[in-house]
VOTORMAR-137466 format. One record per atom (N, C-alpha, C): residue in one letter; x, y, z. Coordinates in steps of 0.2 Angstrom, whole numbers, plus 2048, in hexadecimal, padded with zeros to 3 digits. Layout:
<fikols>
aXYZ...
</fikols>
This chain:
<fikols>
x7D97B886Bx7DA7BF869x7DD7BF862x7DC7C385Fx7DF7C4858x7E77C7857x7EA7C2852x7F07C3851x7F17CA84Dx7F77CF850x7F77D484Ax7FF7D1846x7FC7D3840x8037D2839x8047D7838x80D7D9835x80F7E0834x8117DE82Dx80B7E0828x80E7DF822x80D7E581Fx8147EB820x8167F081Ex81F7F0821x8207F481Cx8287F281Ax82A7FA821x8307FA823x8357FD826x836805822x83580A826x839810821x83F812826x845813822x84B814824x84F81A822x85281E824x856823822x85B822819x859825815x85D823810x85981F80Bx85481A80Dx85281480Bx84E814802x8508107FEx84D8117F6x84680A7F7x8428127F6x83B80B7F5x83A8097EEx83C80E7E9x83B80E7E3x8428137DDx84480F7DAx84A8157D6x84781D7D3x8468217D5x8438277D3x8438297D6x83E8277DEx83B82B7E2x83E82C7E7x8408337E9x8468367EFx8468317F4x84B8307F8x84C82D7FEx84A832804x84782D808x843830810x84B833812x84C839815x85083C819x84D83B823x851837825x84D83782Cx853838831x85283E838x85884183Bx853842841x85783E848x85683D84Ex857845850x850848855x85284E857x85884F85Cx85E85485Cx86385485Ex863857864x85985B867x85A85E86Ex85A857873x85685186Fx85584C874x85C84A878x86284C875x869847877x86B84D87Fx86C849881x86D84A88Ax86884C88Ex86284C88Cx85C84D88Fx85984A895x85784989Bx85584489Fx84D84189Ax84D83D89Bx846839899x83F83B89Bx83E83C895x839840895x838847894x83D84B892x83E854893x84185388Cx84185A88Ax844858882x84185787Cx842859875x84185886Fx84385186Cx83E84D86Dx84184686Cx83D844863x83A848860x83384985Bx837846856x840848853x84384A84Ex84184D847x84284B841x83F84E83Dx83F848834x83A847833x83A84482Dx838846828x83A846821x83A84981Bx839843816x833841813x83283B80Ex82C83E809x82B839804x82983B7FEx823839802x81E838800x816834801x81682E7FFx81A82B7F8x81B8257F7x8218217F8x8228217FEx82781E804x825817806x828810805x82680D807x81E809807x81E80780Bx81680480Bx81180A80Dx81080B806x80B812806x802812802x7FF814806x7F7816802x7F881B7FFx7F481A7F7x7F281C7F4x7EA8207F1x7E98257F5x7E08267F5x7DF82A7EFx7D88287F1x7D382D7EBx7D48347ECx7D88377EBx7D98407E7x7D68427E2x7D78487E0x7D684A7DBx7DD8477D5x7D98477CFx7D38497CAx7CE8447CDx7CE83E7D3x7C983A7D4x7C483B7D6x7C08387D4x7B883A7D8x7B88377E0x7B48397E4x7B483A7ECx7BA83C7F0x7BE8417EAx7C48447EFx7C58437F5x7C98407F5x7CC8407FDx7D48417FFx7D6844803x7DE843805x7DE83F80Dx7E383C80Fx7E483B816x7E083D81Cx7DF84581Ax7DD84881Fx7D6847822x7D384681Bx7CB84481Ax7CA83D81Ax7CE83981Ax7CC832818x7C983081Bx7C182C819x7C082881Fx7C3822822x7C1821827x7C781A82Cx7C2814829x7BD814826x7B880E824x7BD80C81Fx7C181081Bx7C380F816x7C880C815x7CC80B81Bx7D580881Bx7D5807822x7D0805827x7D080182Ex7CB7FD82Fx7CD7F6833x7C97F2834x7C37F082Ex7CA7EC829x7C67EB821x7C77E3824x7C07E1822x7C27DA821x7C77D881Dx7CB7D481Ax7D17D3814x7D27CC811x7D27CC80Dx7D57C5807x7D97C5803x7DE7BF804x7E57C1801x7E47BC7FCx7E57BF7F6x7E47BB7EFx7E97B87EDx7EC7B47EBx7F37B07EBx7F57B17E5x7F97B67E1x7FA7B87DBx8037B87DAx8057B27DCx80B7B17DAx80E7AC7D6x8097AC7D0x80A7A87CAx8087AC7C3x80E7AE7C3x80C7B27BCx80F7BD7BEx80E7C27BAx8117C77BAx8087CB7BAx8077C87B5x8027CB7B5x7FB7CA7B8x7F67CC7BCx7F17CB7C1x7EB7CC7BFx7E67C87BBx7E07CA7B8x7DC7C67BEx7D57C97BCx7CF7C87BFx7CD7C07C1x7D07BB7BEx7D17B47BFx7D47B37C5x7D97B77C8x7DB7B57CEx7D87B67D5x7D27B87D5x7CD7B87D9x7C67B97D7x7C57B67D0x7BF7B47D0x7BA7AF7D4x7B57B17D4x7AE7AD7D9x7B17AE7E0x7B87B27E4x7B67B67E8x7B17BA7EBx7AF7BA7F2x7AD7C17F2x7AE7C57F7x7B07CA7F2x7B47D27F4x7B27D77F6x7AA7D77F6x7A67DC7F8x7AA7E0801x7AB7E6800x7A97EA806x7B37E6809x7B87E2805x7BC7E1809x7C37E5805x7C87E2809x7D17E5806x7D17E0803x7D37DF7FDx7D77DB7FAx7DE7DB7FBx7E07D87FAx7E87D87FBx7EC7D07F5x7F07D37F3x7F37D07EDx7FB7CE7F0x7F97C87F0x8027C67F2x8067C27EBx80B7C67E9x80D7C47E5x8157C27E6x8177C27EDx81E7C07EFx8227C57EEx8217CA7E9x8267D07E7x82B7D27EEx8277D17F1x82B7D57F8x8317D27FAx8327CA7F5x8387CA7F9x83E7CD7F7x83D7D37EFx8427D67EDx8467DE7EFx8407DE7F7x8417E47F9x8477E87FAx8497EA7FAx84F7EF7FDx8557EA7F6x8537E97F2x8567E67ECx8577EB7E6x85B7E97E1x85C7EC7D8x8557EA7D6x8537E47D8x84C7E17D2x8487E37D5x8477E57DDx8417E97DEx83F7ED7DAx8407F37D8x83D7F87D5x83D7F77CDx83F7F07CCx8407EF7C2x8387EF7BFx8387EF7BBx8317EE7B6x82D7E87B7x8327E57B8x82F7DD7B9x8287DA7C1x82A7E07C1x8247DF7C8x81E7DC7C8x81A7D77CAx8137D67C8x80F7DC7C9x80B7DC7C5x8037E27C5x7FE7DD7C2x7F87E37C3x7F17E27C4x7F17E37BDx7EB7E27B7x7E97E07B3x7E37E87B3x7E37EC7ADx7DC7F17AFx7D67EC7AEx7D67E77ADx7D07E37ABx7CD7E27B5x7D37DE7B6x7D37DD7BEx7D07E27C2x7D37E87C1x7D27F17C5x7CA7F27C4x7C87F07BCx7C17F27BDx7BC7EC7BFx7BF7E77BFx7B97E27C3x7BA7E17CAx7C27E47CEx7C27E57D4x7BB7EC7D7x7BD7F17D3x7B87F67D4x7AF7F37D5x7AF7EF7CEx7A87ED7CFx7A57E87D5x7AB7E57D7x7A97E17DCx7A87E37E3x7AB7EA7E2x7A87EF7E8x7AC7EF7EEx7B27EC7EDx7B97EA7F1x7B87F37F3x7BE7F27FBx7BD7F97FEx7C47FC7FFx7CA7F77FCx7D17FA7FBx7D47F37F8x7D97F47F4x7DF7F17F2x7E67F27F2x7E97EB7F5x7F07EB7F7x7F37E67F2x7FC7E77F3x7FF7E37F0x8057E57F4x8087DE7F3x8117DE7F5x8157DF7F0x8127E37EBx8177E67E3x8167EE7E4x81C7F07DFx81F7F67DDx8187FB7DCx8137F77DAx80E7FA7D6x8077F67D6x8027F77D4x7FE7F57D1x7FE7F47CAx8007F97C7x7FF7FB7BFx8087F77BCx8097F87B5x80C7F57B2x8117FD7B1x81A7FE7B3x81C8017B4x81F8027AFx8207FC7AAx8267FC7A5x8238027A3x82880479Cx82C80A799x825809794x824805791x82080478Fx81880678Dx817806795x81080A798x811812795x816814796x81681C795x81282179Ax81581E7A0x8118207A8x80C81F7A9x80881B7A3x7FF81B7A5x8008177ABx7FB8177AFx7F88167B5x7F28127B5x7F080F7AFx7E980E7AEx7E580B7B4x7E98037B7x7E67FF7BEx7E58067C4x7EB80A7C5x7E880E7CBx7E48147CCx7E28167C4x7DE8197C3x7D78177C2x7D880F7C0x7CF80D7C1x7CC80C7C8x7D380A7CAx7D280A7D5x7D180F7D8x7D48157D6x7D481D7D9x7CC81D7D6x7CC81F7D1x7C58227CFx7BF81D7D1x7C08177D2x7BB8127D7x7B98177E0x7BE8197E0x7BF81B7E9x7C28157EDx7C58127EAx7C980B7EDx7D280E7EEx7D480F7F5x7D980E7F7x7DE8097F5x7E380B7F1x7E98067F1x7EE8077F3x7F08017F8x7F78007FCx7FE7FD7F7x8028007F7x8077FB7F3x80D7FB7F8x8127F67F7x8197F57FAx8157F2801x8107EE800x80F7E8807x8137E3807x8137E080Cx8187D880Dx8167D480Fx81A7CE811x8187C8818x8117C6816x80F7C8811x8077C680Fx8067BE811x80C7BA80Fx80C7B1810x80B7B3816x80A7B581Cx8087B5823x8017B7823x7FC7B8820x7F77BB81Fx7F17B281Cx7ED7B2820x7E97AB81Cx7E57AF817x7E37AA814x7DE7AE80Dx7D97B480Cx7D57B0815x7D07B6817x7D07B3820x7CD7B7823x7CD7B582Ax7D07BE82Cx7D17C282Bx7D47C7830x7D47CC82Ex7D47D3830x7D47D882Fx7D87DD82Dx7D87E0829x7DD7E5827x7DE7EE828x7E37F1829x7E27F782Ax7EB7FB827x7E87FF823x7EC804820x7EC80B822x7EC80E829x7EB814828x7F0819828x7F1820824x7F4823824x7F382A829x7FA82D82Ax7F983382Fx7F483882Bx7F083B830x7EB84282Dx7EE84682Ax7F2847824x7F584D822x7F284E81Dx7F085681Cx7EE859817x7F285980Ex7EF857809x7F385B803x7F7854801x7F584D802x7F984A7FFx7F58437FBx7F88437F7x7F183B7F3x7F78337F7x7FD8337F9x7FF82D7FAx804830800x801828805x80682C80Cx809825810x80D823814x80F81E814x80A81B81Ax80981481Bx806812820x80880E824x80880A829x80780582Ex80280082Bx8067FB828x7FF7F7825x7FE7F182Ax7F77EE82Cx7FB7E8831x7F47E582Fx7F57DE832x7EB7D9831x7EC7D8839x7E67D883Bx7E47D183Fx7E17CC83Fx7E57C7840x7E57C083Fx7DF7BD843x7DA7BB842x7D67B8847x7D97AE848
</fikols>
């Protein structure tokens, strides 16, 4: 039987996935307290950005084949076959790192170790590995059907870029799903197992957090 892996981080009440981005406000419904089991408002109530933790990122608009959550097909972030590129040498990630691969029709997934500075200062620093545009458009052309990484980002966040976005723009505008803030990738073999990112059906949003996990065969 096939092993599942949970390589998606924890959301926590308070918790910084990134310095900017508000913290998830999370509060246990208080009808559930004295209730017999099973009677009662046990739902509570959570308040978080979209880009909380280990979150998908889809084709929205200005993208071509708009999509949000609500729409999404489940072809596109369940039951991917997956190959993890081993990209923890070096900051920055060009198209040599998985060259004569093939990625046709799969998840790529990018381990780059970042994860282990999670819940840390240096997580959210500039310093994080990223994807290459050069990489973004030969991932497109090779007809990959999502991309992951265990970093902040795909794109290059220094101050420098001047917010450009270029890697998750040539991703988005491919129709290629990007997952960012995945983990535990080192538990993941190179290929052999399936992957699955899906987010809740909600209307009106381009990034939402997920349950990431593989099946190991």
């Amino acid at each position: 039987m096939p092993k599942p892996v949970d390589v998606s981080h924890q959301i926590t009440d308070g918790m910084v996935t990134v310095p900017g981005i508000p913290r998830p406000e999370i509060r246990e419904s208080s009808a559930f307290a004295g209730q017999s089991p099973g009677h009662g408002d046990g739902g509570g109530h959570v308040t978080l950005p979209g880009a909380t933790g280990t979150h998908i990122q889809i084709p929205a608009h200005p993208y071509r084949d708009a999509a949000d959550p609500a729409d999404l097909d489940l072809e596109r972030v369940a039951d991917l076959p997956g190959i993890v590129v081993d990209a923890t040498d070096g900051r920055q990630i060009g198209p040599e790192a998985f060259a004569g691969r093939d990625l046709e029709g799969r998840a790529v997934l990018f381990r780059t170790g970042w994860d282990r500075h999670w819940r840390t200062e240096t997580y959210g620093t500039y310093e994080h590995p990223h994807l290459t545009e050069t990489a973004a458009k030969a991932l497109v052309e090779a007809g990959v059907t999502l991309v992951g990484i265990d970093s902040t980002s795909v794109d290059d966040t220094s101050p420098i870029t001047e917010g450009s976005r270029p890697v998750q723009a040539v991703l988005l505008a491919g129709g290629i799903p990007v997952v960012t803030h995945l983990c535990l990738l080192d538990r993941l073999p190179a290929e052999g197992f399936t992957f699955y990112a899906v987010p809740a059906k909600v209307r009106g949003m381009a990034a939402f957090p997920v349950r990431a996990f593989a099946l190991v065969e």
